[in-house]
PyMOL commands that place a pseudoatom at each C-alpha (Angstrom):
pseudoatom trace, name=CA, resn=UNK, resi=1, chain=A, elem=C, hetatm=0, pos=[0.000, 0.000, 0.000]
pseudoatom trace, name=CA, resn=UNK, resi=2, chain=A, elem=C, hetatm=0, pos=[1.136, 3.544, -0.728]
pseudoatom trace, name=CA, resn=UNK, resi=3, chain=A, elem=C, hetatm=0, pos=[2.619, 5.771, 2.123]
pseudoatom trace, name=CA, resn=UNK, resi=4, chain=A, elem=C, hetatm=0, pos=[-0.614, 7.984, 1.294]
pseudoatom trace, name=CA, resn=UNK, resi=5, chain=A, elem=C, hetatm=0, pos=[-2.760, 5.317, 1.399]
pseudoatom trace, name=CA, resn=UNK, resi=6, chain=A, elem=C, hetatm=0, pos=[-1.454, 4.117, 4.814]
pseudoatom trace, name=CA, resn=UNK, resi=7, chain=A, elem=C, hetatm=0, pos=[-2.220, 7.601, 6.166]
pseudoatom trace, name=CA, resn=UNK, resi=8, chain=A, elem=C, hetatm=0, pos=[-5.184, 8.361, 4.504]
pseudoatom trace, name=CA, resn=UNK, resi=9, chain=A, elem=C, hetatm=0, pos=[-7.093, 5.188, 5.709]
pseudoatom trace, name=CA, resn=UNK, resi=10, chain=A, elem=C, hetatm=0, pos=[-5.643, 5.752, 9.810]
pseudoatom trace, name=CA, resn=UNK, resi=11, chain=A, elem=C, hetatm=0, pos=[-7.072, 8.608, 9.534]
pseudoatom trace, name=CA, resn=UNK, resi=12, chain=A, elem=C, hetatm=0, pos=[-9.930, 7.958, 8.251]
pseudoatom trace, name=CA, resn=UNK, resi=13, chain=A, elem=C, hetatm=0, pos=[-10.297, 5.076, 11.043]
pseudoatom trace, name=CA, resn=UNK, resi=14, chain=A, elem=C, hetatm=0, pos=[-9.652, 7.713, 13.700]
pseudoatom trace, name=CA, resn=UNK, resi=15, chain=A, elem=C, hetatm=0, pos=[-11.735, 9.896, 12.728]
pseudoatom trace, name=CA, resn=UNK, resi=16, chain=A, elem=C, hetatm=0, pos=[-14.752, 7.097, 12.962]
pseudoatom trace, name=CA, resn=UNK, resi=17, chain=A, elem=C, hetatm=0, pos=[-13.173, 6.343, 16.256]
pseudoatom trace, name=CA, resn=UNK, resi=18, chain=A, elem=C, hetatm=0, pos=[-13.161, 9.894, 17.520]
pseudoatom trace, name=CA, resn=UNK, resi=19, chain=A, elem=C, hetatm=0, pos=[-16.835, 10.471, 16.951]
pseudoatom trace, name=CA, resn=UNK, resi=20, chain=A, elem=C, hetatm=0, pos=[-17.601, 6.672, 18.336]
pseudoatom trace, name=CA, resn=UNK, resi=21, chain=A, elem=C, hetatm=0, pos=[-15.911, 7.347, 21.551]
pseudoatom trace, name=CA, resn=UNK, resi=22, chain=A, elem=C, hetatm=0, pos=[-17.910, 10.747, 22.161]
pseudoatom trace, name=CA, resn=UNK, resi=23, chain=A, elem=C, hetatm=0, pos=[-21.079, 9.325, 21.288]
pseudoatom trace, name=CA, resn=UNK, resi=24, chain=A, elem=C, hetatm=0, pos=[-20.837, 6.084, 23.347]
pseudoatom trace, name=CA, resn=UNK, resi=25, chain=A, elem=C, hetatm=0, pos=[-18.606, 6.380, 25.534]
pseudoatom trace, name=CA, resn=UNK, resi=26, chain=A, elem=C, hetatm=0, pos=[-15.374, 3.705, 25.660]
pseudoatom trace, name=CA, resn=UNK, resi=27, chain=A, elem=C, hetatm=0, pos=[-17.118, 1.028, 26.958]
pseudoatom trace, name=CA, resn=UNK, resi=28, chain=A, elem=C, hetatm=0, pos=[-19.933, 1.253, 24.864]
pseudoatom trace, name=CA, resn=UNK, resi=29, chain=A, elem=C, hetatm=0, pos=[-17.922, 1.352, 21.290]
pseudoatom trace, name=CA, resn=UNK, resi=30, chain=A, elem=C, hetatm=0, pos=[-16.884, -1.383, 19.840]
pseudoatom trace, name=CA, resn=UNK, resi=31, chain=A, elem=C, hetatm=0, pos=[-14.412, -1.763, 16.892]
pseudoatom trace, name=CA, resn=UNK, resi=32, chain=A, elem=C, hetatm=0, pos=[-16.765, -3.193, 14.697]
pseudoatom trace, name=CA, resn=UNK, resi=33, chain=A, elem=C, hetatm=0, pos=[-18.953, 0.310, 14.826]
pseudoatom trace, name=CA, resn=UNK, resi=34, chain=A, elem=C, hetatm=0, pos=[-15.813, 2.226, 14.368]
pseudoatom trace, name=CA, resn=UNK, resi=35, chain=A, elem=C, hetatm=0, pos=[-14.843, -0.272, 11.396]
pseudoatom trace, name=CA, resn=UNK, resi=36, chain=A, elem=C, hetatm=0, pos=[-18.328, 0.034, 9.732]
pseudoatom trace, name=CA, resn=UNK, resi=37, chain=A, elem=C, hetatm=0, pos=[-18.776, 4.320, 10.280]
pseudoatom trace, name=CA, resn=UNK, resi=38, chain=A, elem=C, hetatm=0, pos=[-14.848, 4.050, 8.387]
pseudoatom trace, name=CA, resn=UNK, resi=39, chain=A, elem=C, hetatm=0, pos=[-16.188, 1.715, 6.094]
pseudoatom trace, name=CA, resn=UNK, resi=40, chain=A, elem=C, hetatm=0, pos=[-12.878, -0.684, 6.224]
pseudoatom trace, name=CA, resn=UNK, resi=41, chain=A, elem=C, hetatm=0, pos=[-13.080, -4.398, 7.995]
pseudoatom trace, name=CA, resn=UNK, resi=42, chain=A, elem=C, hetatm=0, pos=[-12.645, -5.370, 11.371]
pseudoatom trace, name=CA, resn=UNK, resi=43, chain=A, elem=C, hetatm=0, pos=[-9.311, -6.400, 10.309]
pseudoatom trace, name=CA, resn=UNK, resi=44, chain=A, elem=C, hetatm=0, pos=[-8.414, -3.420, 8.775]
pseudoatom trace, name=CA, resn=UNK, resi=45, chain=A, elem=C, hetatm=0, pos=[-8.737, -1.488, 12.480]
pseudoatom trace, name=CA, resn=UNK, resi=46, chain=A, elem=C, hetatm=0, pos=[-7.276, -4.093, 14.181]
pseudoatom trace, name=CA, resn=UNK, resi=47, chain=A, elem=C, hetatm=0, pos=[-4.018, -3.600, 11.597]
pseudoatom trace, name=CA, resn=UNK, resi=48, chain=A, elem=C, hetatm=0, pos=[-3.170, -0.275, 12.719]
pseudoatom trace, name=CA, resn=UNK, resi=49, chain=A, elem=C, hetatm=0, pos=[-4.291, -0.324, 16.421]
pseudoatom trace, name=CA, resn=UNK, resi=50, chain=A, elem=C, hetatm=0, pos=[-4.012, -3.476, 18.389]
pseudoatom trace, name=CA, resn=UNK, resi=51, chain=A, elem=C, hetatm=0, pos=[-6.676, -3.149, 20.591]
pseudoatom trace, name=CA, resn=UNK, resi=52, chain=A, elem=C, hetatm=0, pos=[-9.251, -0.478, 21.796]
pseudoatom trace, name=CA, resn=UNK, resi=53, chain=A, elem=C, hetatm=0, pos=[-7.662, 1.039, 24.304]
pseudoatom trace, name=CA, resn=UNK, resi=54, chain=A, elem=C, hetatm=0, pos=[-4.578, 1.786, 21.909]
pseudoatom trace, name=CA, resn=UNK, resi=55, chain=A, elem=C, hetatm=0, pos=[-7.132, 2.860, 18.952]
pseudoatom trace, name=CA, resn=UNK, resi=56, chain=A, elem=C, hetatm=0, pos=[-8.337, 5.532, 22.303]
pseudoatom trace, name=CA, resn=UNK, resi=57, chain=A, elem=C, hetatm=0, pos=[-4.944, 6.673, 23.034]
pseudoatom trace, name=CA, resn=UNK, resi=58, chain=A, elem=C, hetatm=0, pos=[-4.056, 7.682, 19.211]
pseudoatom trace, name=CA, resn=UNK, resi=59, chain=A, elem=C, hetatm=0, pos=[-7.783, 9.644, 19.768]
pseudoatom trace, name=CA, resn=UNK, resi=60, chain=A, elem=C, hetatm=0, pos=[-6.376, 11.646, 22.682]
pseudoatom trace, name=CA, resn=UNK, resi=61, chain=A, elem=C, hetatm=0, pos=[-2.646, 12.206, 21.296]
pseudoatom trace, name=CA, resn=UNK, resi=62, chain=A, elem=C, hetatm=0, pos=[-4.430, 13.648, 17.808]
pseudoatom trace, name=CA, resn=UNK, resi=63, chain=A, elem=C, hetatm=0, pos=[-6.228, 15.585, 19.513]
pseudoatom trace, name=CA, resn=UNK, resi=64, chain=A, elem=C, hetatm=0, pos=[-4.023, 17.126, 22.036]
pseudoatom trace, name=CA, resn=UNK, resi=65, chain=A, elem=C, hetatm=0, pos=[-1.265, 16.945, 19.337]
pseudoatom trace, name=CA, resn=UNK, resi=66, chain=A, elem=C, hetatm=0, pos=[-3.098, 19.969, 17.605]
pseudoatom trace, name=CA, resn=UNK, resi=67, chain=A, elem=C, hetatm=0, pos=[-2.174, 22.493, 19.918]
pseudoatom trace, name=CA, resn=UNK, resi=68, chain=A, elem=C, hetatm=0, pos=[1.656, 20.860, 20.548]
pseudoatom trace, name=CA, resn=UNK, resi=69, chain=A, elem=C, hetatm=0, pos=[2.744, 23.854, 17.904]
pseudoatom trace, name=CA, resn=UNK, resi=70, chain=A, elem=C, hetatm=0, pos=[1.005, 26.422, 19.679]
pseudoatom trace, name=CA, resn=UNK, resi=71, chain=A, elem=C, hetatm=0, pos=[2.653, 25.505, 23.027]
pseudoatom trace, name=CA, resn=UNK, resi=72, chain=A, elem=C, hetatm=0, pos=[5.849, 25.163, 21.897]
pseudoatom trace, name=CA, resn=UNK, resi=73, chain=A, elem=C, hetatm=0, pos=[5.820, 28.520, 20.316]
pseudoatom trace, name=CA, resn=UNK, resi=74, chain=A, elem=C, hetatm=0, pos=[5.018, 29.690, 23.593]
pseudoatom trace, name=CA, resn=UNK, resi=75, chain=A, elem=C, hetatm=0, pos=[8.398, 28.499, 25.127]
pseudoatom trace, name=CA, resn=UNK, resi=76, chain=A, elem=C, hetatm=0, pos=[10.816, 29.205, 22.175]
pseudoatom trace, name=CA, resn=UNK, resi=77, chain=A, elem=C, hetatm=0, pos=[9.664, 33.044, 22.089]
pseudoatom trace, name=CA, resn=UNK, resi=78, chain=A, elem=C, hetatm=0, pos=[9.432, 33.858, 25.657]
pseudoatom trace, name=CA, resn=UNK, resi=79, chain=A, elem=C, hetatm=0, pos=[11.754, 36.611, 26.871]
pseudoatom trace, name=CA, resn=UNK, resi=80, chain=A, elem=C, hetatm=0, pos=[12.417, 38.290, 30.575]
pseudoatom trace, name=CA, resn=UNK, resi=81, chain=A, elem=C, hetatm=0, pos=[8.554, 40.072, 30.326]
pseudoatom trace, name=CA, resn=UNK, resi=82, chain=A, elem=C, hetatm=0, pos=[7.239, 37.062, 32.870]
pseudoatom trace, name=CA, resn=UNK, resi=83, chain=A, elem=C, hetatm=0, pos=[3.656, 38.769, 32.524]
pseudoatom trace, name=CA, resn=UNK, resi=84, chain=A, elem=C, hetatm=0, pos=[3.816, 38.413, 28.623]
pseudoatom trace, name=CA, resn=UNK, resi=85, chain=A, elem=C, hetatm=0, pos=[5.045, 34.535, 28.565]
pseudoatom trace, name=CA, resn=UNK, resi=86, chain=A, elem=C, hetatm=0, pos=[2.390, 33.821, 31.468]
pseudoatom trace, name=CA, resn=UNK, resi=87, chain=A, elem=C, hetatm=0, pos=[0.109, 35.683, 29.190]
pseudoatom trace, name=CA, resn=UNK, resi=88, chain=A, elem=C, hetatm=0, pos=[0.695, 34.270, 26.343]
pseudoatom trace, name=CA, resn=UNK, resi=89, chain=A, elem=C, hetatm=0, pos=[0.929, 30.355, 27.371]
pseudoatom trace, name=CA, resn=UNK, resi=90, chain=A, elem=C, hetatm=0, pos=[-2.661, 31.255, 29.500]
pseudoatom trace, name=CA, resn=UNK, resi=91, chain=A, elem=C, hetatm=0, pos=[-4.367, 32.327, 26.478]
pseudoatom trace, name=CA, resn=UNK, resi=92, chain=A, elem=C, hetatm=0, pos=[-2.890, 29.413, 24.382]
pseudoatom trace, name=CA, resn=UNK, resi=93, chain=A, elem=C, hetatm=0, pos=[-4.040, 26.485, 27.291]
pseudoatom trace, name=CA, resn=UNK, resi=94, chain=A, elem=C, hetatm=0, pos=[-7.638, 28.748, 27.569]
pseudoatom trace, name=CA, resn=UNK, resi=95, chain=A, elem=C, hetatm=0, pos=[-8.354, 28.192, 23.933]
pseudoatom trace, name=CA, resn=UNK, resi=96, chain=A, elem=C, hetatm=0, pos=[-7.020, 24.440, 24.552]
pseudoatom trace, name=CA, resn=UNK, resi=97, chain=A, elem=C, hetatm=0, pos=[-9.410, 24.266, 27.676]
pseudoatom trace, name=CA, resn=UNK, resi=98, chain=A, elem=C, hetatm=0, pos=[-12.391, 25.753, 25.523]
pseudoatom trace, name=CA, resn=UNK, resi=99, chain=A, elem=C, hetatm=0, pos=[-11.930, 23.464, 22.455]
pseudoatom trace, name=CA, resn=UNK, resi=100, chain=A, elem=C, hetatm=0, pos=[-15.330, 21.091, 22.237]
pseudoatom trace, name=CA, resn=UNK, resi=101, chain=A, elem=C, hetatm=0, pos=[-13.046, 18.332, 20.666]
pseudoatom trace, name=CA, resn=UNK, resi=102, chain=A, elem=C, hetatm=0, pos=[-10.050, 18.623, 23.615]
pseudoatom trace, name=CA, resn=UNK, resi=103, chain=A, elem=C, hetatm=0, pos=[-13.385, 18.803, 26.076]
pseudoatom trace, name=CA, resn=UNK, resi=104, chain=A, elem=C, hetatm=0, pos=[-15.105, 15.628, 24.531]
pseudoatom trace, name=CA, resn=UNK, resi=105, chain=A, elem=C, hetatm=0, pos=[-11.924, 13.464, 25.105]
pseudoatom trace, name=CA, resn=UNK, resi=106, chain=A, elem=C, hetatm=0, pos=[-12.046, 14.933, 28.757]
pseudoatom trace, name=CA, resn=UNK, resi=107, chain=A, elem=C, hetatm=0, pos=[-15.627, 14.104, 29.363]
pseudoatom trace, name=CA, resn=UNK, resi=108, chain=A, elem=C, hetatm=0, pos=[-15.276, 10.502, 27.783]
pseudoatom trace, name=CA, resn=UNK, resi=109, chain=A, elem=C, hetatm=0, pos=[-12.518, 9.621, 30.054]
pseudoatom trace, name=CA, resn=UNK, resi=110, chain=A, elem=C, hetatm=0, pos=[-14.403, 11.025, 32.991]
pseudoatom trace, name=CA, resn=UNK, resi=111, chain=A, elem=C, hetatm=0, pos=[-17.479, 8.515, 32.558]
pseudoatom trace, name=CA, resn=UNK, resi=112, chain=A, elem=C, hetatm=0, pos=[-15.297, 5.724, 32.040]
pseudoatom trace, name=CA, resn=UNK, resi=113, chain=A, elem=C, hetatm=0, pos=[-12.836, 6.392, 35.260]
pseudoatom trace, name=CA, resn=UNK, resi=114, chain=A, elem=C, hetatm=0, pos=[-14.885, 4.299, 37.750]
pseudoatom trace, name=CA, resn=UNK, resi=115, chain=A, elem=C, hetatm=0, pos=[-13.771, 1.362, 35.600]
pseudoatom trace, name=CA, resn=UNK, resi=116, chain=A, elem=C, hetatm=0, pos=[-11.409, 2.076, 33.632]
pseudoatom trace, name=CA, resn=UNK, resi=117, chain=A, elem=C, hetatm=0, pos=[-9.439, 4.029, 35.550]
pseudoatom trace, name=CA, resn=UNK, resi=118, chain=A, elem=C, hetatm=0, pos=[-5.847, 3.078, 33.411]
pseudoatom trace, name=CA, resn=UNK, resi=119, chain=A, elem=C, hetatm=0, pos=[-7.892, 5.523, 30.592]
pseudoatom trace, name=CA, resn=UNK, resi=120, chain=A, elem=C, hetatm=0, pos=[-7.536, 8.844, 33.100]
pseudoatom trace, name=CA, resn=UNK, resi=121, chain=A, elem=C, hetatm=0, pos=[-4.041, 8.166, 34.014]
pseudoatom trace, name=CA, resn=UNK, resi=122, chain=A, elem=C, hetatm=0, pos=[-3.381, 8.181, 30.427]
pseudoatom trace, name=CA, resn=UNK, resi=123, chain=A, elem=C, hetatm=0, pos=[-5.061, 11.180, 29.783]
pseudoatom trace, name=CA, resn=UNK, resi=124, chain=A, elem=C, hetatm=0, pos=[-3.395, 12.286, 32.697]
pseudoatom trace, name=CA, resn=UNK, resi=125, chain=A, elem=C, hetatm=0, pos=[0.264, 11.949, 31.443]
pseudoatom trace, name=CA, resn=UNK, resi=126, chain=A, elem=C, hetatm=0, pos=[-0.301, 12.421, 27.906]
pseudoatom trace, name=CA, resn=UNK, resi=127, chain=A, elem=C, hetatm=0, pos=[-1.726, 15.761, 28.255]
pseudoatom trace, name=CA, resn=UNK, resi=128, chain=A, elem=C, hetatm=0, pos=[1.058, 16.401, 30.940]
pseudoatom trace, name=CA, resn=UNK, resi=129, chain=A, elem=C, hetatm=0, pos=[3.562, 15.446, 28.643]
pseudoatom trace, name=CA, resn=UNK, resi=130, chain=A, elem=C, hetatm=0, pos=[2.568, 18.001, 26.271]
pseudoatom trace, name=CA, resn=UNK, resi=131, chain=A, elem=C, hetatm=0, pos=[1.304, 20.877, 28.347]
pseudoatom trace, name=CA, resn=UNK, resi=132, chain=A, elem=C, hetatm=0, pos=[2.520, 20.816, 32.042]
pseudoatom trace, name=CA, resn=UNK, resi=133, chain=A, elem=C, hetatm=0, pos=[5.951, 20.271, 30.882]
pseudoatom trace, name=CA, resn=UNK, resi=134, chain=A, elem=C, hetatm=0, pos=[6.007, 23.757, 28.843]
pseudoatom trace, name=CA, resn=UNK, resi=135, chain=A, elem=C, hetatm=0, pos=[4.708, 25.688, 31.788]
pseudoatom trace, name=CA, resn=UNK, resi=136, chain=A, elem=C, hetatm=0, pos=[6.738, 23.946, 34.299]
pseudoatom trace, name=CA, resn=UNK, resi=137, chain=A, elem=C, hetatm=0, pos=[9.905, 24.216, 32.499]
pseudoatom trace, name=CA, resn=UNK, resi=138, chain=A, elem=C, hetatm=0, pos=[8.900, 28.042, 32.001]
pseudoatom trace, name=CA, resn=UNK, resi=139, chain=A, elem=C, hetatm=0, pos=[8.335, 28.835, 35.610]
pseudoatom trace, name=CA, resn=UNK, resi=140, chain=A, elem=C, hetatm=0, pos=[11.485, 27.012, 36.639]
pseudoatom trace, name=CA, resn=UNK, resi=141, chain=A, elem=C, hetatm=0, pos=[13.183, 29.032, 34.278]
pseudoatom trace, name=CA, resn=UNK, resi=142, chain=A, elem=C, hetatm=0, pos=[11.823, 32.434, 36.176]
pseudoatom trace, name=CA, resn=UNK, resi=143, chain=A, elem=C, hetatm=0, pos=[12.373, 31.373, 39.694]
pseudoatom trace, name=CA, resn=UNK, resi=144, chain=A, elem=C, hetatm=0, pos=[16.219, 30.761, 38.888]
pseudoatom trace, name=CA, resn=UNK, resi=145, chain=A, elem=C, hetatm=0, pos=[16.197, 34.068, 37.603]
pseudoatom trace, name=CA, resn=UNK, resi=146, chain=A, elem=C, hetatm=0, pos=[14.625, 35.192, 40.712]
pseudoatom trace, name=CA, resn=UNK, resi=147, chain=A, elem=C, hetatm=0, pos=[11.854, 36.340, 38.761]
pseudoatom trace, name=CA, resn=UNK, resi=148, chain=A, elem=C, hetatm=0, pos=[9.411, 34.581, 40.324]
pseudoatom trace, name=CA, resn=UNK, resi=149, chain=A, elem=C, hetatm=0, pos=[9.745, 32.761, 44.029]
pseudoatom trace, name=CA, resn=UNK, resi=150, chain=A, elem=C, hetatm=0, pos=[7.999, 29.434, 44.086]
pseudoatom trace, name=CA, resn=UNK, resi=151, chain=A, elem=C, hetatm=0, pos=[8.661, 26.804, 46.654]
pseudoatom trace, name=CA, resn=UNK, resi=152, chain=A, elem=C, hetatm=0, pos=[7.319, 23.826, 44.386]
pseudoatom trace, name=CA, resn=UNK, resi=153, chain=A, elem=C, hetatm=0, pos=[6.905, 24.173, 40.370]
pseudoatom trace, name=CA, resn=UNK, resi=154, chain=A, elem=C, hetatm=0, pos=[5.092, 21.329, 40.159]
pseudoatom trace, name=CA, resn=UNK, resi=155, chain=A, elem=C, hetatm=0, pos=[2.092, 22.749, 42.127]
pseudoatom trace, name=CA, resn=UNK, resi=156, chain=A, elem=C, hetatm=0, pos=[1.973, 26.309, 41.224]
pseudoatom trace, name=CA, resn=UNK, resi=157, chain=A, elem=C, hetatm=0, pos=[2.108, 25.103, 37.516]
pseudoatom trace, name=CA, resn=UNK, resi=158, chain=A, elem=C, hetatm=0, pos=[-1.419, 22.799, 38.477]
pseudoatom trace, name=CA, resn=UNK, resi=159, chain=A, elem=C, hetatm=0, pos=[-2.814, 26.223, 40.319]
pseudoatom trace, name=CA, resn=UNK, resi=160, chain=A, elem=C, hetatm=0, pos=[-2.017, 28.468, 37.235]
pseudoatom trace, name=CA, resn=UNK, resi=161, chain=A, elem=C, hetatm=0, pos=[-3.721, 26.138, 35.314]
pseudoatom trace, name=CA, resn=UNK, resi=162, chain=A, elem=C, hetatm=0, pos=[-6.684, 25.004, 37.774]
pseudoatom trace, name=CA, resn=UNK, resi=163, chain=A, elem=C, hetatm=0, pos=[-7.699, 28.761, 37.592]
pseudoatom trace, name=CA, resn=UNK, resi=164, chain=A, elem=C, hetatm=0, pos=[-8.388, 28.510, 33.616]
pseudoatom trace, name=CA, resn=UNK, resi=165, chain=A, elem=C, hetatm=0, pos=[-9.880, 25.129, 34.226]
pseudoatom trace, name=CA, resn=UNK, resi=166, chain=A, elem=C, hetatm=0, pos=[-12.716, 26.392, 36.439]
pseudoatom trace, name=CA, resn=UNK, resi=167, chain=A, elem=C, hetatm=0, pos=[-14.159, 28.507, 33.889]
pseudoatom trace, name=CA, resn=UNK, resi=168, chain=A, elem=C, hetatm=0, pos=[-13.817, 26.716, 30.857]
pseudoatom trace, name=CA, resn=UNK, resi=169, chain=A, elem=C, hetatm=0, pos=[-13.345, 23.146, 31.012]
pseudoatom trace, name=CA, resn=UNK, resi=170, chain=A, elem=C, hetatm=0, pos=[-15.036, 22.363, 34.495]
pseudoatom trace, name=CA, resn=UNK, resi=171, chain=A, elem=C, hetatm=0, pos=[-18.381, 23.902, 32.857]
pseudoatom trace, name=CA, resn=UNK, resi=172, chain=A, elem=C, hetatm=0, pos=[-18.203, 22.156, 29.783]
pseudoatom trace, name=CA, resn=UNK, resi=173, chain=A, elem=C, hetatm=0, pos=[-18.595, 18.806, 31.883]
pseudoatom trace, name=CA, resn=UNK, resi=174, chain=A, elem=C, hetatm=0, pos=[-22.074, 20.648, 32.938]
pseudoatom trace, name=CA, resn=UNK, resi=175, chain=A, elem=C, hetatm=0, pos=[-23.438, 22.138, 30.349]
pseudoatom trace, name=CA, resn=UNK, resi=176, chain=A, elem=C, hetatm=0, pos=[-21.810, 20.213, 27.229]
pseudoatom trace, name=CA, resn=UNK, resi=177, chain=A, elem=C, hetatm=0, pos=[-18.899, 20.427, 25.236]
pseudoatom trace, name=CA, resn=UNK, resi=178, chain=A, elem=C, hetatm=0, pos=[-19.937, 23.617, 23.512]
pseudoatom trace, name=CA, resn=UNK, resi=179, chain=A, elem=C, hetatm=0, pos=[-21.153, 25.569, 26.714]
pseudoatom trace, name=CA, resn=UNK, resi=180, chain=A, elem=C, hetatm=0, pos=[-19.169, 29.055, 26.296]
pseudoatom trace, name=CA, resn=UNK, resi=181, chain=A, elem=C, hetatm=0, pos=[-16.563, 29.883, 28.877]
pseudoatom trace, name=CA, resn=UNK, resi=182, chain=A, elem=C, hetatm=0, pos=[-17.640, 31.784, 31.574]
pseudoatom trace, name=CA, resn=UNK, resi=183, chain=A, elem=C, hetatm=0, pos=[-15.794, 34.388, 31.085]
pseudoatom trace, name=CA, resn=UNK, resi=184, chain=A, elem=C, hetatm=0, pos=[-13.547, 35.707, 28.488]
pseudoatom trace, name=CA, resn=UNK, resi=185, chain=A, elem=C, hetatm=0, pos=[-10.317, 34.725, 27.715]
pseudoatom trace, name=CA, resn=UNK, resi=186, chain=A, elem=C, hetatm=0, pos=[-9.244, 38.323, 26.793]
pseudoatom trace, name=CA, resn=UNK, resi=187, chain=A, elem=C, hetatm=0, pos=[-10.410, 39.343, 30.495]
pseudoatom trace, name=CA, resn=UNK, resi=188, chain=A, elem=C, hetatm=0, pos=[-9.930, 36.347, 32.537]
pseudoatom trace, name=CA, resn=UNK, resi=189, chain=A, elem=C, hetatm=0, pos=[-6.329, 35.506, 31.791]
pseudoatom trace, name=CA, resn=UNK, resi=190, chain=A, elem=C, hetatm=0, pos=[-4.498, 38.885, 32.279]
pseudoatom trace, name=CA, resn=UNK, resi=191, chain=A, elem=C, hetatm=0, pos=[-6.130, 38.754, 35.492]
pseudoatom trace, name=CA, resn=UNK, resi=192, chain=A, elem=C, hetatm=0, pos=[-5.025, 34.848, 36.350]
pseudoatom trace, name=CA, resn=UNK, resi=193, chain=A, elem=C, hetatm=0, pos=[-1.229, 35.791, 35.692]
pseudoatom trace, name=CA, resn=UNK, resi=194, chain=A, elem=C, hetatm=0, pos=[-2.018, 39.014, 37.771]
pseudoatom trace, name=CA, resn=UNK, resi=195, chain=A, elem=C, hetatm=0, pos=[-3.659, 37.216, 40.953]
pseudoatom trace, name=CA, resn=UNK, resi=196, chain=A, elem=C, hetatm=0, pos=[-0.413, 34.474, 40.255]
pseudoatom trace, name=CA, resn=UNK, resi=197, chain=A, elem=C, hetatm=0, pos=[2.701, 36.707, 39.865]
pseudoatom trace, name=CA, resn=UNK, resi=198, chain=A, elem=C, hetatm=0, pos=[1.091, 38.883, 43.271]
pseudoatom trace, name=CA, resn=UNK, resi=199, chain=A, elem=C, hetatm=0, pos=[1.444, 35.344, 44.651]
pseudoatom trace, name=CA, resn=UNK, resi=200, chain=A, elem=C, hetatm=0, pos=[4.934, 34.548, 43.965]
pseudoatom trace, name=CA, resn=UNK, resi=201, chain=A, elem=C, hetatm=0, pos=[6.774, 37.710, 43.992]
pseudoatom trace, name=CA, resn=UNK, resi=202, chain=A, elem=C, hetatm=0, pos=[10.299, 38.348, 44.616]
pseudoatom trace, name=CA, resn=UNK, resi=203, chain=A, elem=C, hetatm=0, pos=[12.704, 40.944, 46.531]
pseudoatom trace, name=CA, resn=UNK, resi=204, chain=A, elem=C, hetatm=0, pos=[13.366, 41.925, 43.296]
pseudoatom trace, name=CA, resn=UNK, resi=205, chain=A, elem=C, hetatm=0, pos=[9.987, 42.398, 42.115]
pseudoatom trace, name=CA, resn=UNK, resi=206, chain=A, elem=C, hetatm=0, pos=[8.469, 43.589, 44.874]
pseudoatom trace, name=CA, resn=UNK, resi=207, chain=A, elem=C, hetatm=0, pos=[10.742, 46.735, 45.150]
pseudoatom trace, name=CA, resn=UNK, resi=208, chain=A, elem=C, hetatm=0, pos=[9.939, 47.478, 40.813]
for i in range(1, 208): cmd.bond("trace and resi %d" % i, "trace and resi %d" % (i + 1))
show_as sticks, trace
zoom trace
């Protein structure tokens, strides 16, 4: 089969898959609805994902693989302005946050934790992997330069983030994936990275 072809039919299989998952849930879909809605054979599914739960994790990376650029960007442009980069990477993980796709995986993996708990922890890492690492390496970067004084990076990255959570994914798990934040992103993050430098000011800062 041509390279093309290869792609062109995963695709085309995770796509199915995508839309499977959100409308049944993991449990619920089987491979032989996401084989039919891609119109390939069981076979065909089973060729380029060896079981379900693998088929689910190339679901979540695609879809948290679309903002990868955006983060990254992020990180190779910031300078000394703290309050830009913080700026910047907030608005970049509130549109992330407010994204129906990014909030369907979230809500799938949510009904299937009692369970399947191995499918959060995934979730977990992978989105970790791609996001928590940027802002942690960021603000480690800033409290070395004394630009920031934070006892553990770790957990003031989760509060930075937990703040843009509350208003955009947390209410898309109760009024649906396309509820509007509650607030705007053009409003609501200057005033995060505000309420979060206050928090972790320096000597230095606090006598500018």
């Amino acid at each position: 089969m041509r390279p093309e072809l290869h792609d062109q039919r995963r695709e085309k299989i995770l796509r199915a898959a995508h839309l499977a998952f959100l409308r049944m849930g993991f449990t619920r879909t089987r491979i032989e609805d996401v084989a039919r809605a891609a119109r390939v054979a069981n076979a065909t599914v089973y060729t380029y994902f060896e079981t379900k739960e693998r088929l689910f994790e190339a679901v979540v990376a695609q879809a948290l693989a679309a903002y990868e650029g955006l983060f990254d960007a992020v990180e190779r442009t910031a300078g000394d302005d703290v309050g830009r980069t913080l700026t910047a990477y907030g608005r970049v993980y509130f549109r992330f946050m407010a994204d129906p796709t990014v909030r369907g995986v979230y809500r799938t993996v949510s009904a299937e934790t009692a369970h399947k708990p191995q499918l959060g922890m995934m979730l977990y890492h992978s989105a970790h992997r791609l996001l928590g690492g940027v802002l942690q390496r960021l603000l480690r970067r800033y409290a070395d330069e004394d630009r920031l004084a934070i006892a553990d990076i770790a957990v003031a990255a989760r509060m930075f983030e937990g703040m843009i959570e509350h208003v955009t994914l947390t209410i898309s798990m109760l009024q649906g994936d396309e509820a509007p934040p509650l607030h705007p992103s053009e409003t609501y993050v200057p005033e995060v990275v505000r309420i979060f430098m206050a928090a972790h000011q320096t000597s230095v800062t606090r006598r500018s």
